[in-house]
C-alpha positions as CSV (number, residue, x, y, z in Angstrom):
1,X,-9.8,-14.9,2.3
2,X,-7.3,-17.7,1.8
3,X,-6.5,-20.4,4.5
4,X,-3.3,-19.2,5.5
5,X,-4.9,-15.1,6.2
6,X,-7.7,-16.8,8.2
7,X,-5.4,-19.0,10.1
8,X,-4.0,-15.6,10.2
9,X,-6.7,-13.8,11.8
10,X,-7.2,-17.0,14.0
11,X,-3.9,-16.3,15.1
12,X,-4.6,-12.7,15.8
13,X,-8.1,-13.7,18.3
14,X,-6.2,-16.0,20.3
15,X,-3.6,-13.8,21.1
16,X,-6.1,-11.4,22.2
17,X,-7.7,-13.5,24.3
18,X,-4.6,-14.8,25.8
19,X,-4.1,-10.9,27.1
20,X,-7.1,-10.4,28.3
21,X,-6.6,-13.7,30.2
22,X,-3.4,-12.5,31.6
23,X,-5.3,-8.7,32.2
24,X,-7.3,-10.5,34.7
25,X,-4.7,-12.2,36.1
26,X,-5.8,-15.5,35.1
27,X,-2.6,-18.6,35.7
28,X,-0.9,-20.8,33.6
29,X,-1.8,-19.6,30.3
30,X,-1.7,-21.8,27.7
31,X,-1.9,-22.1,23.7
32,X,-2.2,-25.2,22.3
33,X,-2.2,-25.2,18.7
34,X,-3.8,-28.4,17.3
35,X,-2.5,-30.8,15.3
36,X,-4.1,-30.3,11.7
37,X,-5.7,-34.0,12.1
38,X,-7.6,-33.2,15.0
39,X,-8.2,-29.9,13.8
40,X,-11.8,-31.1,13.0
41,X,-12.5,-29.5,16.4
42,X,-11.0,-25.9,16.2
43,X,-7.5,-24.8,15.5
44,X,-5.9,-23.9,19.2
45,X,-7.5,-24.3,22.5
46,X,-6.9,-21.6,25.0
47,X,-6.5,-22.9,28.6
48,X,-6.5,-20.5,31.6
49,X,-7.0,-21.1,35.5
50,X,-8.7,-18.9,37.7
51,X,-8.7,-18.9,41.6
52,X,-12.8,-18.8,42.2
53,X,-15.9,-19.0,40.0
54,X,-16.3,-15.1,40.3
55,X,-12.5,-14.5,38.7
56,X,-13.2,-17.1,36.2
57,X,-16.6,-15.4,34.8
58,X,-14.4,-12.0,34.7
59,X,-11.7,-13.4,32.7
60,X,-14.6,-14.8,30.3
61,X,-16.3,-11.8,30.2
62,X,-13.1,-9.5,29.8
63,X,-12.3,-11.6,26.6
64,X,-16.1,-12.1,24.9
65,X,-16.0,-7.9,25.4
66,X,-12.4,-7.4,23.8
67,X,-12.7,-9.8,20.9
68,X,-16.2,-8.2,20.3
69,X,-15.2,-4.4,20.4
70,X,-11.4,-4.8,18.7
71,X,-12.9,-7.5,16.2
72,X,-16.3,-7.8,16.3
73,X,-16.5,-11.3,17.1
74,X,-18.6,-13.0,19.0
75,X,-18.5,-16.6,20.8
76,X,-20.4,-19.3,19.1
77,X,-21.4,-20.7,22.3
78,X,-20.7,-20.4,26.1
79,X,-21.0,-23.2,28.2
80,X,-20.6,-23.1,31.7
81,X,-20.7,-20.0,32.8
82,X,-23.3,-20.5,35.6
83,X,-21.3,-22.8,37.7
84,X,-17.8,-21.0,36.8
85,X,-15.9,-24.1,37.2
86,X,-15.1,-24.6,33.8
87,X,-16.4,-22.1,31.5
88,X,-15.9,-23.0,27.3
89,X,-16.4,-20.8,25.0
90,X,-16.4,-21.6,21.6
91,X,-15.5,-19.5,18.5
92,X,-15.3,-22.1,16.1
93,X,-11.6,-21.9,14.9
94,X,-10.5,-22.0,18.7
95,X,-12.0,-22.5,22.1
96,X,-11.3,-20.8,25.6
97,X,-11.2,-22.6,28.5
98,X,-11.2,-21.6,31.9
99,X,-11.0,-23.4,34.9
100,X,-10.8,-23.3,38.5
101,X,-7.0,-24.3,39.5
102,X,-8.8,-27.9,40.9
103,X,-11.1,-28.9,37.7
104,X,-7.9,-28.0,35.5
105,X,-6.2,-30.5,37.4
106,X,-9.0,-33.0,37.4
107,X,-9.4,-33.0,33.7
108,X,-6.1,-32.3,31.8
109,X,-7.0,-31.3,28.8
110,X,-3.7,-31.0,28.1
111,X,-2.7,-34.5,28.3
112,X,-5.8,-35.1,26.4
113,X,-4.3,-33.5,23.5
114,X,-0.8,-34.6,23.6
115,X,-0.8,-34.4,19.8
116,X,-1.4,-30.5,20.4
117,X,1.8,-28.1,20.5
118,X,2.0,-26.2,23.5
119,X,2.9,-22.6,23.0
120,X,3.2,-19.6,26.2
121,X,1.6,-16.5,24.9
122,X,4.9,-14.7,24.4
123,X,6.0,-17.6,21.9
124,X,3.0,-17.4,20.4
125,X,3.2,-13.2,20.3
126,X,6.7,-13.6,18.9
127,X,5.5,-16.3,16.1
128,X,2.5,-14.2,15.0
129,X,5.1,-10.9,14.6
130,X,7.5,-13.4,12.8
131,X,5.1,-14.1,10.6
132,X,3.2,-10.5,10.3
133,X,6.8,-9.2,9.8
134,X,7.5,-11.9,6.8
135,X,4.0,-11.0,5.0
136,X,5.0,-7.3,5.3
137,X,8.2,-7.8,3.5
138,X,6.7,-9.8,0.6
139,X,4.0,-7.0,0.3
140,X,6.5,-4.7,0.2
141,X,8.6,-6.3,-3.0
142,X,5.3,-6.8,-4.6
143,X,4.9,-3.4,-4.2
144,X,8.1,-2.4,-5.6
145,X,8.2,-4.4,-8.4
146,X,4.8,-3.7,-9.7
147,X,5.4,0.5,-9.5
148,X,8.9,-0.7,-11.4
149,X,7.1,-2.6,-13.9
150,X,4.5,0.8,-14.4
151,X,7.4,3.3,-14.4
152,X,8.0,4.2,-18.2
153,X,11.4,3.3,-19.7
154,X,13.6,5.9,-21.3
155,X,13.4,5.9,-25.2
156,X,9.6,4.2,-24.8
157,X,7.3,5.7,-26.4
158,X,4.9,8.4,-25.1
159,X,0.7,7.7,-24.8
160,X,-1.2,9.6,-27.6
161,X,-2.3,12.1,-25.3
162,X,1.2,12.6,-24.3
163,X,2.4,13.4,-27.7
164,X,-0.7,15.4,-28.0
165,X,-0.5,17.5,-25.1
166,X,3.8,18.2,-26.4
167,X,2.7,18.7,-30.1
168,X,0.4,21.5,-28.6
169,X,3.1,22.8,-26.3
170,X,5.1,22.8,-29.7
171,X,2.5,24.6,-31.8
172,X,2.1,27.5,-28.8
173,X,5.9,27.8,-28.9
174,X,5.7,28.8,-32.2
175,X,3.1,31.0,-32.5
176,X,4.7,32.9,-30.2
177,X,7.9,32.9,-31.8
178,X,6.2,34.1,-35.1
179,X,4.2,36.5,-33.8
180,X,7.3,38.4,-32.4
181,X,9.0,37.9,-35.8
182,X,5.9,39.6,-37.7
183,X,6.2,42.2,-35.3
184,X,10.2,42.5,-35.8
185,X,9.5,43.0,-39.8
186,X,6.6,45.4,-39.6
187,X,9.1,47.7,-36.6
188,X,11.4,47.5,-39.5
189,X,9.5,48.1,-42.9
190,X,7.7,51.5,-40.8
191,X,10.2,54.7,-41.3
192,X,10.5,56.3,-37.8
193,X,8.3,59.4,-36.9
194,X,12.2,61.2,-36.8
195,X,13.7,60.1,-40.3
196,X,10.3,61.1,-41.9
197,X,10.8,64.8,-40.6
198,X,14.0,65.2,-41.2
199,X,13.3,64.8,-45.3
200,X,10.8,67.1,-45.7
């Protein structure tokens, strides 16, 4: 897989967490896409806020089991998770965060980052079918031009079982075409059964 297909893919988790995020209604969802310096760490950080430790484990849990039935993925850590005031979990090309309204505030991650682009989830959903929609079209004229390119050309030559299988269709033809001649002459050459009466 090249860079840009698993930054691809990347692309592809996050948004899938962000719904589940916003499936359990967690507030002010936010992508922010790293800056490739930094990117050391992960590519994107998702940040969510939740209103109580209990919502915050359900939004966690809501995107560890979507990302692991849709994609099989799982989480390379979780950290967190018994306190529910900020839950991380970390899939290695980005990490979820979830906080209660108060730590978010506290901490600011994204301040933190303020080399980091921030992107809603519908940006981000609109970049990723941008981008999806792009790779489809160069697939597409790859596609065309490679069955033009395997399409034979008029006047070209035909394989050798081609001209094999036409020389046989050839040869039939005329069997056929002698056979009914050799019958024509021997119709002819044979006096009918009522000329041969006649003369006697």
């Amino acid at each position: 897989m090249t860079t840009t297909e698993a930054r691809q893919q990347t692309r592809i988790l996050v948004q899938a967490a962000a719904q589940a995020c916003e499936s359990k209604k967690g507030q002010d969802t936010r992508i922010l896409e790293l800056d490739p310096i930094d990117a050391g760490l992960s590519d994107f950080f998702l940040v969510t806020s939740a209103t109580n430790d209990r919502q915050s484990v359900a939004i966690c849990d809501e995107i560890e089991d979507k990302l692991k039935k849709e994609f099989g993925v799982f989480p390379n850590s979780v950290e967190g998770r018994r306190k529910g005031e900020w839950i991380l979990l970390d899939y290695v090309d980005f990490v979820v965060h979830v906080f209660l309204a108060e730590r978010r505030a506290f901490y600011d991650i994204e301040r933190l980052r303020k080399s980091a682009r921030p992107v809603t989830p519908a940006e981000f959903d609109a970049e990723l079918k941008a981008a999806l929609a792009e790779k489809t079209v160069a697939a597409r004229k790859k596609a065309a031009a490679k069955a033009a390119a395997s399409k034979p050309k008029k006047g070209a030559r035909k394989s050798a079982p081609a001209r094999e299988a036409s020389a046989k269709k050839i040869a039939v033809k005329k069997a056929v075409v002698k056979k009914a001649a050799v019958k024509k002459a021997v119709a002819r050459k044979k006096p009918s059964p009522s000329k041969t009466a006649k003369g006697r």
